[in-house]
PDB file of N, CA, C and O in Angstrom:
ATOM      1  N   UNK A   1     225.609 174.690  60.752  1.00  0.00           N
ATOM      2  CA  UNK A   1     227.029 174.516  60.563  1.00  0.00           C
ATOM      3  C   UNK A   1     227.800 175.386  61.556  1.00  0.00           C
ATOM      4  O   UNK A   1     228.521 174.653  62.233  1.00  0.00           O
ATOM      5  N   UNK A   2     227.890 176.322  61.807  1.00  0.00           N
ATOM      6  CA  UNK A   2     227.831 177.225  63.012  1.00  0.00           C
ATOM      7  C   UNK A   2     227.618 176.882  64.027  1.00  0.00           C
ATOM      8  O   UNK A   2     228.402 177.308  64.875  1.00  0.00           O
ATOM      9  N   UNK A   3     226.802 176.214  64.380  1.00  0.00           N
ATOM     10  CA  UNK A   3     226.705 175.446  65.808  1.00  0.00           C
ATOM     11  C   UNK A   3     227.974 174.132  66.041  1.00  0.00           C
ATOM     12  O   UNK A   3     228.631 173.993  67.073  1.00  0.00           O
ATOM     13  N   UNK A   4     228.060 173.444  65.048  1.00  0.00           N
ATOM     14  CA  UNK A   4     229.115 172.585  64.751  1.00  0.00           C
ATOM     15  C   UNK A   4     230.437 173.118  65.038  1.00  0.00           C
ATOM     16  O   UNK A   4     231.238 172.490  65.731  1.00  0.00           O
ATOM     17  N   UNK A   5     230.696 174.266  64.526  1.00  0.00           N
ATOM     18  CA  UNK A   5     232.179 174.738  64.444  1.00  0.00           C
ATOM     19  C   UNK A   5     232.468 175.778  65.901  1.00  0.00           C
ATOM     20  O   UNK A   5     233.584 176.106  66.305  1.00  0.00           O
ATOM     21  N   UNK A   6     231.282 176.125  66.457  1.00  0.00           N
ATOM     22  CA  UNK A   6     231.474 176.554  67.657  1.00  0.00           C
ATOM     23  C   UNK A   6     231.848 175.132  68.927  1.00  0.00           C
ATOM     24  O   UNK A   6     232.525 175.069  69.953  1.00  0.00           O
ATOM     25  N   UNK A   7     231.151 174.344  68.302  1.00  0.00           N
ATOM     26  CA  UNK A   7     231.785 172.878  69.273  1.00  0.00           C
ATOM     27  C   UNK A   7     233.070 172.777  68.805  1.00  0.00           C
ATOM     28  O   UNK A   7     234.017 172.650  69.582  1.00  0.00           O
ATOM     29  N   UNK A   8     233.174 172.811  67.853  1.00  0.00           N
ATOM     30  CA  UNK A   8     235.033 172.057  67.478  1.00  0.00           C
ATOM     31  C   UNK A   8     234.702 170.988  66.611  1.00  0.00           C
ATOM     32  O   UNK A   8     235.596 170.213  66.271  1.00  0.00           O
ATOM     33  N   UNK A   9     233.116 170.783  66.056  1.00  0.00           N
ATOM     34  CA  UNK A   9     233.143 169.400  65.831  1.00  0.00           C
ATOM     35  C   UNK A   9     233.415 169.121  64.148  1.00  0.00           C
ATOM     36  O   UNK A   9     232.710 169.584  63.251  1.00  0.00           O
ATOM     37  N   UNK A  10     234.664 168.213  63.958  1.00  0.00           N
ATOM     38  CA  UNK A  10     234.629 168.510  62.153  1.00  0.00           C
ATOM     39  C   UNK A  10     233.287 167.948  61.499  1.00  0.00           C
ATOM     40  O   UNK A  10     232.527 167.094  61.956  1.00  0.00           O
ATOM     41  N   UNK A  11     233.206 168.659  60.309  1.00  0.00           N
ATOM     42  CA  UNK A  11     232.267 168.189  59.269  1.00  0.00           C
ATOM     43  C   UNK A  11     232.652 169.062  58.055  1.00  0.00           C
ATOM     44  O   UNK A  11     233.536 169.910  58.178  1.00  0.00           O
ATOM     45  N   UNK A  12     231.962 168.858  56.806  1.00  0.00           N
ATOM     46  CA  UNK A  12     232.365 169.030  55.515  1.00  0.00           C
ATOM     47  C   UNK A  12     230.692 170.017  55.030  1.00  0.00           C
ATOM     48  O   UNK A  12     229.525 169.738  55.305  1.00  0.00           O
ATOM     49  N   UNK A  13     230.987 170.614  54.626  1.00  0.00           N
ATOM     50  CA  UNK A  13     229.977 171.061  53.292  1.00  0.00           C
ATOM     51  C   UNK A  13     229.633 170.636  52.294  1.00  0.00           C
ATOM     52  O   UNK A  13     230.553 169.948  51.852  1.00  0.00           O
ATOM     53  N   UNK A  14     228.559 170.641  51.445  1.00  0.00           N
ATOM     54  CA  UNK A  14     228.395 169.831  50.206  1.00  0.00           C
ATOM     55  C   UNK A  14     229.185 169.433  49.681  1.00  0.00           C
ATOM     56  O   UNK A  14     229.983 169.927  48.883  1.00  0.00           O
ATOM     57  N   UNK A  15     228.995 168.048  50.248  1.00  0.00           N
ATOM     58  CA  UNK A  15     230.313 166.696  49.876  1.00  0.00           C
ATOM     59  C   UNK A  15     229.813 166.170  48.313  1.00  0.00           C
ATOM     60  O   UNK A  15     228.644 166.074  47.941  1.00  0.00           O
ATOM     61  N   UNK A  16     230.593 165.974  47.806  1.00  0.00           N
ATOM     62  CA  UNK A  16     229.901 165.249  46.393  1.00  0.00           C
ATOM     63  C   UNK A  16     230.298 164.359  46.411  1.00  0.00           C
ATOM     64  O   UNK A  16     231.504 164.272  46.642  1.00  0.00           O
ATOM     65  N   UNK A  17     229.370 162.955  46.132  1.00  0.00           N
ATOM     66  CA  UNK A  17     229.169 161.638  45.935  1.00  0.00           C
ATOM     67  C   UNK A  17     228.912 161.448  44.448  1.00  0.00           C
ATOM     68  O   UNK A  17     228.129 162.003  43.677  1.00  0.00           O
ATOM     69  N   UNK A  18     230.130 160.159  44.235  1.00  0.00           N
ATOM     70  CA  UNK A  18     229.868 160.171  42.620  1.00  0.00           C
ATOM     71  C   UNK A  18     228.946 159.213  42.409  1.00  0.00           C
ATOM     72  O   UNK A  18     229.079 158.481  43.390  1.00  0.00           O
ATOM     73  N   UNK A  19     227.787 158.609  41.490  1.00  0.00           N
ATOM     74  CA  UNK A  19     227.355 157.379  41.170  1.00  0.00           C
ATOM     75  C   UNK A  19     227.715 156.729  41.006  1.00  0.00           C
ATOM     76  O   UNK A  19     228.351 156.834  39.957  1.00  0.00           O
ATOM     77  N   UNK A  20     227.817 155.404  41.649  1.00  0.00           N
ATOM     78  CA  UNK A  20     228.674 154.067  40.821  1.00  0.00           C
ATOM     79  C   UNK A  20     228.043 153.264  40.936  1.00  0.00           C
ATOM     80  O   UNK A  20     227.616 152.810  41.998  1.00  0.00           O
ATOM     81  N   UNK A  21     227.737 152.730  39.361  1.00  0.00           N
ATOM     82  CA  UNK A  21     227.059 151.667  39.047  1.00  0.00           C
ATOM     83  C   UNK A  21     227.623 149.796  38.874  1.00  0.00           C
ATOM     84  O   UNK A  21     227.366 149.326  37.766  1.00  0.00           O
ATOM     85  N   UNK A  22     227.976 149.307  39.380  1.00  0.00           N
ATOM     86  CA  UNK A  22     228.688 147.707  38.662  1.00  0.00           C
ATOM     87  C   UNK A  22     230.008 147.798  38.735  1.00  0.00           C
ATOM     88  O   UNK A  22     230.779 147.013  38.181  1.00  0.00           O
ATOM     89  N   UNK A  23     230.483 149.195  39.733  1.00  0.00           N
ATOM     90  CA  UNK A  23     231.852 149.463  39.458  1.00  0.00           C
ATOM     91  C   UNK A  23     232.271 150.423  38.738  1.00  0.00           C
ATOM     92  O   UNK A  23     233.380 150.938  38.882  1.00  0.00           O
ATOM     93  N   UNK A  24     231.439 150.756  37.903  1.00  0.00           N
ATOM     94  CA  UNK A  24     231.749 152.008  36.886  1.00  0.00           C
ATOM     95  C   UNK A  24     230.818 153.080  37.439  1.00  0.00           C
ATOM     96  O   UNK A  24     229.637 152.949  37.762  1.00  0.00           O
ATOM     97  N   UNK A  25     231.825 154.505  37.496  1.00  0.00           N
ATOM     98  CA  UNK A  25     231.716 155.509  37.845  1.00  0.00           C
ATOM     99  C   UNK A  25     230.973 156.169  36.581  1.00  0.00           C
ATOM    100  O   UNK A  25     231.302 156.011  35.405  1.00  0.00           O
ATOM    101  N   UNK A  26     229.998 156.873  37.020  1.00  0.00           N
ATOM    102  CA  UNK A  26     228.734 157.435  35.769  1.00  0.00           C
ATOM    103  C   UNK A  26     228.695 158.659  36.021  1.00  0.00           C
ATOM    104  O   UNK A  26     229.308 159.135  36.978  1.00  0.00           O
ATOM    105  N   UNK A  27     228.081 159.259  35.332  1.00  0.00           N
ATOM    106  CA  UNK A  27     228.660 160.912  34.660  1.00  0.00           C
ATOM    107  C   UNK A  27     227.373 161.509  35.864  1.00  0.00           C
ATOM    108  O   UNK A  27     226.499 162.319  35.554  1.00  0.00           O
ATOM    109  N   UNK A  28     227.507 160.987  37.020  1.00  0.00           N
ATOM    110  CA  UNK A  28     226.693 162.042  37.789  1.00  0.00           C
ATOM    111  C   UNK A  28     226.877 162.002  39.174  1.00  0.00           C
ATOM    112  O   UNK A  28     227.235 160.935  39.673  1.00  0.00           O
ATOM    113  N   UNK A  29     226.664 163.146  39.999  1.00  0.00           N
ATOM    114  CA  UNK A  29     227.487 162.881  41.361  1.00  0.00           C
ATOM    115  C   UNK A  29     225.738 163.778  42.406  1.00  0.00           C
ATOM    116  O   UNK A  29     224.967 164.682  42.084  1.00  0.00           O
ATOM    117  N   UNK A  30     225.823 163.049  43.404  1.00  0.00           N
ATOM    118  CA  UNK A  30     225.220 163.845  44.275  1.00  0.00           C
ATOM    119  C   UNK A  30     225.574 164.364  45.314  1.00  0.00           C
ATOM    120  O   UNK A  30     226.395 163.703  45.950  1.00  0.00           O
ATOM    121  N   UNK A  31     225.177 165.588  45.864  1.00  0.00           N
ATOM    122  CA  UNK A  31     225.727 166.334  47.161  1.00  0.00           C
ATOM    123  C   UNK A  31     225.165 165.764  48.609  1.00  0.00           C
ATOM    124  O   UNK A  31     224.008 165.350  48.691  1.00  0.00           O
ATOM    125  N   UNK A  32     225.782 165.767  49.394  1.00  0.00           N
ATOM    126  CA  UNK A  32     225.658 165.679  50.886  1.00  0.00           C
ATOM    127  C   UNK A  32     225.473 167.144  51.390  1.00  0.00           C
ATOM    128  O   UNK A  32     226.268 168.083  51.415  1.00  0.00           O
ATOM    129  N   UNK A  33     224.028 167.031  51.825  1.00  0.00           N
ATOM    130  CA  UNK A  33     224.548 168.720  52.518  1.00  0.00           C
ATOM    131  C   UNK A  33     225.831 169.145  53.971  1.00  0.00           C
ATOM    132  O   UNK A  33     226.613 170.071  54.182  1.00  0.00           O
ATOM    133  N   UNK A  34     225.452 167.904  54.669  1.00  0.00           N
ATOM    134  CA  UNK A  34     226.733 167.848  55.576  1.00  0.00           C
ATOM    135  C   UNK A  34     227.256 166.585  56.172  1.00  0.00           C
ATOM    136  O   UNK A  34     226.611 165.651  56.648  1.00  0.00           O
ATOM    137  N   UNK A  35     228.476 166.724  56.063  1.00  0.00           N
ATOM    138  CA  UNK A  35     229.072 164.994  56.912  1.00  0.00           C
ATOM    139  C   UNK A  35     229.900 165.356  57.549  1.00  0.00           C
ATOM    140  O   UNK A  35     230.949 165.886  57.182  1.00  0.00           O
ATOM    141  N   UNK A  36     229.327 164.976  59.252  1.00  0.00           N
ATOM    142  CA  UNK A  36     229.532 165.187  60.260  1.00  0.00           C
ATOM    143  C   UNK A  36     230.897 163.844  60.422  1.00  0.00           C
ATOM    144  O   UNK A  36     230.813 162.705  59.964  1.00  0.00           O
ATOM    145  N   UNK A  37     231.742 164.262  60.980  1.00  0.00           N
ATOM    146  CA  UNK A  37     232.824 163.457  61.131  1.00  0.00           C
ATOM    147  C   UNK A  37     233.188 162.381  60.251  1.00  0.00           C
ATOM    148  O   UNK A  37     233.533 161.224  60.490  1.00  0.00           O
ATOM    149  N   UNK A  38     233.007 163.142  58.972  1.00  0.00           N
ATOM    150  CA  UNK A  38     233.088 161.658  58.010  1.00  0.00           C
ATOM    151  C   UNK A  38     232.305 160.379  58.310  1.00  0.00           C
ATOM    152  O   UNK A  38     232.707 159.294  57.890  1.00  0.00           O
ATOM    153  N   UNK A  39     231.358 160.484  58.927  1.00  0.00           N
ATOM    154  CA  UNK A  39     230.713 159.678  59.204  1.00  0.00           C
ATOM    155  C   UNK A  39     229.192 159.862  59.468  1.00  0.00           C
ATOM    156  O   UNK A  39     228.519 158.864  59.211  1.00  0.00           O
ATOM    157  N   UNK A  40     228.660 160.732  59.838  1.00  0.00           N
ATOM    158  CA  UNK A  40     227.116 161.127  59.914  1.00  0.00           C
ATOM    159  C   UNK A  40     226.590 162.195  58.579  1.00  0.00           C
ATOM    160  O   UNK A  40     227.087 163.296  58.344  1.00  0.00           O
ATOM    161  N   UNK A  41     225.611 161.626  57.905  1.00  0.00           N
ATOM    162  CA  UNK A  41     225.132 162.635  57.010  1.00  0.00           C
ATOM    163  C   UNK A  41     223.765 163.143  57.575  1.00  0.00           C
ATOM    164  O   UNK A  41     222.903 162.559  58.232  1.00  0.00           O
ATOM    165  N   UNK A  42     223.834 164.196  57.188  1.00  0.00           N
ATOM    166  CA  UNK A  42     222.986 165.324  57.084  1.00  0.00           C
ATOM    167  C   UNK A  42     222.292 166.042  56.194  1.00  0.00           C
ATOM    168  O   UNK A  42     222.644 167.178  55.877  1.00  0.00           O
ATOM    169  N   UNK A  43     221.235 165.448  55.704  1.00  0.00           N
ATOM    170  CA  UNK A  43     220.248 166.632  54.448  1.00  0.00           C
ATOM    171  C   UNK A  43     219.082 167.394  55.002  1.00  0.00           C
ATOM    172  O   UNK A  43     218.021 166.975  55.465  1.00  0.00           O
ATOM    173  N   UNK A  44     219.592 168.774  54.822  1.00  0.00           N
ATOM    174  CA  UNK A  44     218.520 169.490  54.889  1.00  0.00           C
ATOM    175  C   UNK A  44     217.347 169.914  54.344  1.00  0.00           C
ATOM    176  O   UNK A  44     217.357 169.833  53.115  1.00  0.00           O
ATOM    177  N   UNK A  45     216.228 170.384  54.867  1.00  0.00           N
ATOM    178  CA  UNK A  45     214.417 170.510  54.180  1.00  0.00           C
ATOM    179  C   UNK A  45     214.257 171.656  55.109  1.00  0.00           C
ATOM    180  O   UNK A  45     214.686 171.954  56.224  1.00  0.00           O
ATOM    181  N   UNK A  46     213.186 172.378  53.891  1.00  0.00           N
ATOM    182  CA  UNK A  46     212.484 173.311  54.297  1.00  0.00           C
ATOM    183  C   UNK A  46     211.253 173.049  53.507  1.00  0.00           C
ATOM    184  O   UNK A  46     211.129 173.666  52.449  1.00  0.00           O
ATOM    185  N   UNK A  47     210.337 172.229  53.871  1.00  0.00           N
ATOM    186  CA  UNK A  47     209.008 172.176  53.100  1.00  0.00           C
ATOM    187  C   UNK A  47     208.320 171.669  53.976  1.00  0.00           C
ATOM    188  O   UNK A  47     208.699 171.349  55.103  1.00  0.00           O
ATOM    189  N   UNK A  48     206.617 171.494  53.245  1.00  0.00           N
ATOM    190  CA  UNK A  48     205.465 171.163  53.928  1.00  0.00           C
ATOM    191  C   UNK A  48     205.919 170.080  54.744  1.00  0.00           C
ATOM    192  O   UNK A  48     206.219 170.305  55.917  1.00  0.00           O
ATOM    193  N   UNK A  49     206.020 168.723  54.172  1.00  0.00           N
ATOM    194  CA  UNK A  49     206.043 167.711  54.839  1.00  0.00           C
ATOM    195  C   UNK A  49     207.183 166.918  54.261  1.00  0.00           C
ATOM    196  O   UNK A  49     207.505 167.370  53.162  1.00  0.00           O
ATOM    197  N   UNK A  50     208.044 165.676  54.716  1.00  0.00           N
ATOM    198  CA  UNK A  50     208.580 165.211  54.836  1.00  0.00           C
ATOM    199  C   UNK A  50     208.169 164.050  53.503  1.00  0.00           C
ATOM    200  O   UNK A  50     207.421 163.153  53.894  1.00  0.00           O
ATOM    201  N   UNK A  51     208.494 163.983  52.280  1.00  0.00           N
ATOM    202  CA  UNK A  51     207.965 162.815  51.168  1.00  0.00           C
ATOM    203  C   UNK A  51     208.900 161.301  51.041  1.00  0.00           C
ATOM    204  O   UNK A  51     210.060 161.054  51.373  1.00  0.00           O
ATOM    205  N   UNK A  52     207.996 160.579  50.510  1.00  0.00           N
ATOM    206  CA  UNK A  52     209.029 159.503  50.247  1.00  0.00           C
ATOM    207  C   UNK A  52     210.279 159.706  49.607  1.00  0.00           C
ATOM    208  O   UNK A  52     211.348 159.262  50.025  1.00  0.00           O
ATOM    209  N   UNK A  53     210.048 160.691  48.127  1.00  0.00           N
ATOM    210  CA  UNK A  53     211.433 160.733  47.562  1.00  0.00           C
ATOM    211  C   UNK A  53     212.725 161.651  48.738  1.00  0.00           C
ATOM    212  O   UNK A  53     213.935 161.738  48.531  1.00  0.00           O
ATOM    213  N   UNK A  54     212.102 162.105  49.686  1.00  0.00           N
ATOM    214  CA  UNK A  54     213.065 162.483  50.255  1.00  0.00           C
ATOM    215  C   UNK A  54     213.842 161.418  51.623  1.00  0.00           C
ATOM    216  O   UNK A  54     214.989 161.122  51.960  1.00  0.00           O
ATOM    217  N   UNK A  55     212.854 161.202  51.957  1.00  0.00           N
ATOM    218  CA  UNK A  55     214.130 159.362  52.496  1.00  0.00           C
ATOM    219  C   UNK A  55     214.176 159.028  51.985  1.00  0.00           C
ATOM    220  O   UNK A  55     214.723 158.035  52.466  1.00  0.00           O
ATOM    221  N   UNK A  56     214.002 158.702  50.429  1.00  0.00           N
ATOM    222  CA  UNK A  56     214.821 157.682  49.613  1.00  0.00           C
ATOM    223  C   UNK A  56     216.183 158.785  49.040  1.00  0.00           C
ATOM    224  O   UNK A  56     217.041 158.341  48.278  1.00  0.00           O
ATOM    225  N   UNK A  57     216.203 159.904  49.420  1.00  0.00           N
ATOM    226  CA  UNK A  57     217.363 160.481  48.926  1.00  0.00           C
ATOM    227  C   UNK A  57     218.524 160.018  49.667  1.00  0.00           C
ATOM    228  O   UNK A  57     219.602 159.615  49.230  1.00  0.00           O
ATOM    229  N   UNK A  58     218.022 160.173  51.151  1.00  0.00           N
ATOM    230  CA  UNK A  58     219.254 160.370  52.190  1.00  0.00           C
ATOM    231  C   UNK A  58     219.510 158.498  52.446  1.00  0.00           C
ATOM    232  O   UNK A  58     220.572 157.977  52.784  1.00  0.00           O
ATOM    233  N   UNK A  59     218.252 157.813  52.176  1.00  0.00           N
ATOM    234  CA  UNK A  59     218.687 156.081  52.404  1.00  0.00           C
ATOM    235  C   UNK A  59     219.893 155.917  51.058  1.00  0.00           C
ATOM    236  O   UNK A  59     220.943 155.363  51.382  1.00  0.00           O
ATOM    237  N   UNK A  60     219.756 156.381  49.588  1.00  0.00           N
ATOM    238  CA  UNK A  60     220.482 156.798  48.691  1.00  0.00           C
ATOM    239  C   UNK A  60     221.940 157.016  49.009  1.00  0.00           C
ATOM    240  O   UNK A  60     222.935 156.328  48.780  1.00  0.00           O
ATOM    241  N   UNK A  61     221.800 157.968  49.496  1.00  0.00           N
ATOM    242  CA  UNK A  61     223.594 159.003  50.460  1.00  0.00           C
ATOM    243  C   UNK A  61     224.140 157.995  50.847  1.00  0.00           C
ATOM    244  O   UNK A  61     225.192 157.590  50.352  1.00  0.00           O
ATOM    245  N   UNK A  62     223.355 157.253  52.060  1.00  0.00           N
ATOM    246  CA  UNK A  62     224.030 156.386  52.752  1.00  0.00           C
ATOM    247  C   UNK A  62     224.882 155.455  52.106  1.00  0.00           C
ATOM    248  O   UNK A  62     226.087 155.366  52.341  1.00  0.00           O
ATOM    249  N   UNK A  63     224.096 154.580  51.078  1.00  0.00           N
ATOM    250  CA  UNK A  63     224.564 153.446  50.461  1.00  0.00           C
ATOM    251  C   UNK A  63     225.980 153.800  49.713  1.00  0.00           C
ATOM    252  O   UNK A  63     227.112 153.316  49.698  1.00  0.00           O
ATOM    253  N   UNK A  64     225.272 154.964  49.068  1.00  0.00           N
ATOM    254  CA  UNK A  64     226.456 155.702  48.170  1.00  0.00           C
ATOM    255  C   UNK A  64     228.243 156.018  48.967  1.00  0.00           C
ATOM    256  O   UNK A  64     229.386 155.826  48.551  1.00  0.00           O
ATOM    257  N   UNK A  65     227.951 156.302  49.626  1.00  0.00           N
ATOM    258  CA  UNK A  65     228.706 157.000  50.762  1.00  0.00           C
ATOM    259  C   UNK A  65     229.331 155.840  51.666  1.00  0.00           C
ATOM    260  O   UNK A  65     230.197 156.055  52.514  1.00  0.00           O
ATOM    261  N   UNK A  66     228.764 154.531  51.373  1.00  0.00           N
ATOM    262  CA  UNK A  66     228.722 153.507  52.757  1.00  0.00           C
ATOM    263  C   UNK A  66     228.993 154.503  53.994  1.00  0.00           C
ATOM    264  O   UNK A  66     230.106 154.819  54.412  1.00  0.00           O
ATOM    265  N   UNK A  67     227.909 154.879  54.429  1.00  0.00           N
ATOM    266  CA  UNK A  67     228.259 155.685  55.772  1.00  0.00           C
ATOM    267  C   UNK A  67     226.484 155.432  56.442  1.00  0.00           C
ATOM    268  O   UNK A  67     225.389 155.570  55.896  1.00  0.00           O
ATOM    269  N   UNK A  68     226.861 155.037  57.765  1.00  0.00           N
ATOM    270  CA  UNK A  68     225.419 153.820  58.282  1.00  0.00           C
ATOM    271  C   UNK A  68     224.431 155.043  59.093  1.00  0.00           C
ATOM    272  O   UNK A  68     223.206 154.948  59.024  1.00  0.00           O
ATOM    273  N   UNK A  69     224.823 155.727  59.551  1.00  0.00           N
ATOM    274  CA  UNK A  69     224.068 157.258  60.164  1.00  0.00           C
ATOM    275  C   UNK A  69     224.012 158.159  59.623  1.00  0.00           C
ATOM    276  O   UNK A  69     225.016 158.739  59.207  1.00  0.00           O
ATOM    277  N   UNK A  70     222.337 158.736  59.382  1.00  0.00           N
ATOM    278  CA  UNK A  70     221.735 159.803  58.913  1.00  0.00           C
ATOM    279  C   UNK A  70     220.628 160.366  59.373  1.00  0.00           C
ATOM    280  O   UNK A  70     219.665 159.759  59.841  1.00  0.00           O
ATOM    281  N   UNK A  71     220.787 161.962  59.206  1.00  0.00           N
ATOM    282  CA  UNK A  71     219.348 162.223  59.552  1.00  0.00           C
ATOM    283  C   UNK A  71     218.908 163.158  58.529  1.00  0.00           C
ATOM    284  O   UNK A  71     219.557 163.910  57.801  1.00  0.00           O
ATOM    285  N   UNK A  72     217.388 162.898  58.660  1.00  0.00           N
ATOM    286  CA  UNK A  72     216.863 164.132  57.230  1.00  0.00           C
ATOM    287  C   UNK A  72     216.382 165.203  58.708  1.00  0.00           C
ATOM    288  O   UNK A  72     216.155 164.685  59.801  1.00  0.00           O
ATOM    289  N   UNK A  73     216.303 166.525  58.505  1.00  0.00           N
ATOM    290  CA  UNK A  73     216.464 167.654  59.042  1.00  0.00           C
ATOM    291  C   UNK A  73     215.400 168.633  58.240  1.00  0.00           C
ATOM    292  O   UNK A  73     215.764 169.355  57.312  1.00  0.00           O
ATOM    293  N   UNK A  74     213.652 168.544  58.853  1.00  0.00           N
ATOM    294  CA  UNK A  74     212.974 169.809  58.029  1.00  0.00           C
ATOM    295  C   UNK A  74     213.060 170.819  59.091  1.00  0.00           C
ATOM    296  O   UNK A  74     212.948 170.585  60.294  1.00  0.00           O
ATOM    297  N   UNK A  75     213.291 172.085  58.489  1.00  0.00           N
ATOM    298  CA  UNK A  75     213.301 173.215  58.887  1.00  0.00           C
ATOM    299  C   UNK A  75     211.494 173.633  59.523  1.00  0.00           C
ATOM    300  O   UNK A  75     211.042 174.091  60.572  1.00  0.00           O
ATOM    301  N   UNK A  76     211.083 173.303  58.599  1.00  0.00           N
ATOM    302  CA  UNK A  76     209.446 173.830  57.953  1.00  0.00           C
ATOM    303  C   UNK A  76     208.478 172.992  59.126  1.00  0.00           C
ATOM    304  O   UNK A  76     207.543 172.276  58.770  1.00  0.00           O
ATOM    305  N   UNK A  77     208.798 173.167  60.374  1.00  0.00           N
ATOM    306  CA  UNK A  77     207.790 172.716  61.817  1.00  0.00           C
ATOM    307  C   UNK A  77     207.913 173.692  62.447  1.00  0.00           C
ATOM    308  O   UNK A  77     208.793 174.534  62.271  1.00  0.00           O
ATOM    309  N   UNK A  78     206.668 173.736  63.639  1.00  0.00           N
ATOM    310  CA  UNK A  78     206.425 174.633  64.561  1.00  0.00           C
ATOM    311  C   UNK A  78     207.755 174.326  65.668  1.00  0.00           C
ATOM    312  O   UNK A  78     208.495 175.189  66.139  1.00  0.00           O
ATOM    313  N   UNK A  79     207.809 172.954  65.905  1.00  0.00           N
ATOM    314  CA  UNK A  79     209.096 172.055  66.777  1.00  0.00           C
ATOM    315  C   UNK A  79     210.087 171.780  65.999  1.00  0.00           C
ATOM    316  O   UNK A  79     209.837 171.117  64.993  1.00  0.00           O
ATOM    317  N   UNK A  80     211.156 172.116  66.198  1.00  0.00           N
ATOM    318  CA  UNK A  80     211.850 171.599  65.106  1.00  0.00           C
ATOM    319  C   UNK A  80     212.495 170.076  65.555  1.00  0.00           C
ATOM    320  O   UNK A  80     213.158 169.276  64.894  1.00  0.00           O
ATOM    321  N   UNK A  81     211.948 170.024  67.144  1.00  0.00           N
ATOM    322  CA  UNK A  81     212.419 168.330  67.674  1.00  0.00           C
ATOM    323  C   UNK A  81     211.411 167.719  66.194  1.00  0.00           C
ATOM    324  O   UNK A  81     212.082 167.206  65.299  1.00  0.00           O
ATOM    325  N   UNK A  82     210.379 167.765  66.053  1.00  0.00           N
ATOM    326  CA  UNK A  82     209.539 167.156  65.267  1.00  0.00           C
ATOM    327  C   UNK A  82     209.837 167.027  63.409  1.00  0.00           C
ATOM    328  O   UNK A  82     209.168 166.390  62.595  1.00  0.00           O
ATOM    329  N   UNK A  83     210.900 167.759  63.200  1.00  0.00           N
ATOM    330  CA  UNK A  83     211.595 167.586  61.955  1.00  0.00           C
ATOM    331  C   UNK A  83     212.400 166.993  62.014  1.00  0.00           C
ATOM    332  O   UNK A  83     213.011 167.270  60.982  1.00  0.00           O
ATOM    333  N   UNK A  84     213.106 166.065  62.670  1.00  0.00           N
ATOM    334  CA  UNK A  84     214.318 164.980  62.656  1.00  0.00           C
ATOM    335  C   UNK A  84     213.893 164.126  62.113  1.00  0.00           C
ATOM    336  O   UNK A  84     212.726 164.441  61.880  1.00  0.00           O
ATOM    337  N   UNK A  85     214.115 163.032  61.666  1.00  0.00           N
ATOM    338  CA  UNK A  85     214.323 161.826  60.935  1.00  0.00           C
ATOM    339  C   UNK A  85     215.606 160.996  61.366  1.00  0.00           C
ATOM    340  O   UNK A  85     216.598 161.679  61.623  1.00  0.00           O
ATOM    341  N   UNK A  86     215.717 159.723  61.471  1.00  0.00           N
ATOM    342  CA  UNK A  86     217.090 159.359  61.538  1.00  0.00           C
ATOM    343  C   UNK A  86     216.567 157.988  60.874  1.00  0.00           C
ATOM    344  O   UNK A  86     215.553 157.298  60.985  1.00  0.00           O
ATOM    345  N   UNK A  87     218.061 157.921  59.941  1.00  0.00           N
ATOM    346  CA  UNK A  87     218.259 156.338  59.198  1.00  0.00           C
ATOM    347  C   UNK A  87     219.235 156.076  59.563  1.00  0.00           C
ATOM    348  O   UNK A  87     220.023 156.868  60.079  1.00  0.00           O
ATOM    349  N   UNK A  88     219.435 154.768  59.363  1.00  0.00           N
ATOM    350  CA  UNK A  88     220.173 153.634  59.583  1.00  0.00           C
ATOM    351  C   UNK A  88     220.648 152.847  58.396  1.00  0.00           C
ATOM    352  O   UNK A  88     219.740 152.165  57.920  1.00  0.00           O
ATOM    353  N   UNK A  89     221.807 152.737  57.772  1.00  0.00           N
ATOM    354  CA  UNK A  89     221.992 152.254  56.584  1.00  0.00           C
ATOM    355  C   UNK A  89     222.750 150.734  56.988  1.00  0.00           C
ATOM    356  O   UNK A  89     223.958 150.648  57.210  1.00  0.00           O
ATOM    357  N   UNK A  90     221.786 149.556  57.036  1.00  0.00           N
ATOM    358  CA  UNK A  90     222.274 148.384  57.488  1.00  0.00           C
ATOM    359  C   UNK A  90     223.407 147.440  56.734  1.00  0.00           C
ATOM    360  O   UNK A  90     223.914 146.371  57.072  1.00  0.00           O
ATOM    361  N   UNK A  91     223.595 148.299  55.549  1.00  0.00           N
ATOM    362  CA  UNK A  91     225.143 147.348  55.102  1.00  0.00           C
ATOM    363  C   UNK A  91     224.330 146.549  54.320  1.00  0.00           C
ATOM    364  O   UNK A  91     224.813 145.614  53.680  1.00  0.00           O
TER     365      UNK A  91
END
């Protein structure tokens, strides 16, 4: 986030996304760890490896969010080029 704000570039901090089911808003909300110009999300990891439930979190964000760019971000590599992920939320 720091690197972001030394660019100038806006983004938000744990954004909360509410659930909505059929139209109706349900008693539970999930966080975005960051959204980059209102438009790119960002969840961060620090673990072994990269699991399914965790792209299904951030494919999740997207839909939730309608917002079509994401990346999951593990900390927990020797490279950290090698911890990126990027989705695509096709609408």
């Amino acid at each position: 986030m720091k690197e972001l704000e030394m660019r100038g570039i806006e983004f938000e901090a744990m954004v909360m996304v509410p659930l909505v089911y059929k139209s109706h808003v349900l008693n539970k909300e999930y966080v975005i760890d960051i959204l980059v110009s209102n438009e790119i999300i960002i969840e961060l990891k620090a673990v072994e490896g990269i699991l399914p439930v965790h792209e299904a979190q951030i494919i999740s964000y997207l839909k939730l969010a309608k917002k079509r760019l994401g990346f999951l971000i593990n900390f927990n590599v020797p490279l950290l080029k090698d911890g990126f992920r990027r989705f695509v939320n096709g609408f």
